[in-house]
N, C-alpha and C positions, 0 to 999 in steps of 0.2 A: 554861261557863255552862249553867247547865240551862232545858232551855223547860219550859212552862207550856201544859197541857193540860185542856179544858174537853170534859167529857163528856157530852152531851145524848142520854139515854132515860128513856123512862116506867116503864120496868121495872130497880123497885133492882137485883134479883139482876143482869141483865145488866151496870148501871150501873157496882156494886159489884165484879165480877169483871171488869172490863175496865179500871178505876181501879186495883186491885191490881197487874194484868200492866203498866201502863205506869207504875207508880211504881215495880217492879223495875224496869226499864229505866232507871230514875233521873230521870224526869219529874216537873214537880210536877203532879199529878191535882186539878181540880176538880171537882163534880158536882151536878147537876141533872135537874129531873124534867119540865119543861115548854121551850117558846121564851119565855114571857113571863118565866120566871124565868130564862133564861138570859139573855135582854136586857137585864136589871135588871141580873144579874150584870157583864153586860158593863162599865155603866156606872160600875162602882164596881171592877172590878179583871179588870186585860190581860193576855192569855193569846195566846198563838201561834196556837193550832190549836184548832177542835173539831169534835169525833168527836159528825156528827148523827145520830138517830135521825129515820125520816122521816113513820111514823103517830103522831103525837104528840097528846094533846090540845090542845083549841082550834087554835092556830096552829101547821100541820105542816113537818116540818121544811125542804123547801123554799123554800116561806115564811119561812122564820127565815132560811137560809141569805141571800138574798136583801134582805131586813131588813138583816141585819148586815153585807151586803156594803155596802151605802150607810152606813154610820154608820163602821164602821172597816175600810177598804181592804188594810191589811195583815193583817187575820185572814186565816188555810190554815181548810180545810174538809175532812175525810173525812167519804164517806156510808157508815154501817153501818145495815142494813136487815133485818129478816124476809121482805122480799118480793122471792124473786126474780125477779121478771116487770120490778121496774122497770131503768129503763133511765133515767140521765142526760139532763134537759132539756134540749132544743138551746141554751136560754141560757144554762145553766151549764157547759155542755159545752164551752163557747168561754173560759172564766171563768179564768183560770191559776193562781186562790185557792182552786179546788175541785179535788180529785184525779179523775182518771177512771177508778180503781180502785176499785166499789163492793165493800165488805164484806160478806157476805151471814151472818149470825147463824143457828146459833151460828156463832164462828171455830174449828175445831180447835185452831188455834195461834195467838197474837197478833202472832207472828215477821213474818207478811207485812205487817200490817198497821205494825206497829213499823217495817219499816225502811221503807215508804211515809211516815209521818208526819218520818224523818229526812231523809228525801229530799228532801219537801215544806218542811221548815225546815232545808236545807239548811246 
């Protein structure tokens, strides 16, 4: 059974090469450019896991994450970020729907992150 993978960043090119390397993996790739359009998304079709981006317009991605933690409890969460200063929320951090492996952009390779997102949907 293949899972279902919802990609949230602002930036296509990131978006679009991170959706390629995990539909080779044999995922199905969703994608999007905001949280408000991933929420929407949310509502109309379920996905396993998504891969946040966390400077996001309007509502950023911890926010989202947070968001969607209360509405569907069985979404996994990876955070891939440009910023490496940040550091995991003490709330999210306790969370066992969020990985504690932040991804830091670009990835070299999507291998690590791939086999965290199999890990995570075990």
């Amino acid at each position: 059974m293949s899972h279902s993978i919802l990609v949230l960043d602002d930036d296509v090119h990131v978006r679009e090469s991170l959706a390629i390397s995990l539909e080779d993996e044999e995922f199905d790739v969703y994608e999007v450019g905001s949280s408000e359009e991933a929420l929407n998304f949310l509502e109309k079709q379920q996905v396993d896991l998504v891969v946040v981006d966390l400077r996001l317009p309007g509502m950023n991605g911890t926010d989202f994450i947070n968001e969607a933690r209360k509405k569907w409890s069985g979404l996994k969460f990876i955070i891939y970020t440009g910023s490496p200063e940040f550091s995991i929320p003490v709330d999210l951090a306790e969370v066992s729907s969020v990985s504690n492996s932040i991804f830091l952009k670009p990835l070299p390779t999507c291998e690590v992150m791939v086999s965290e997102i199999r890990r995570m949907l075990g």
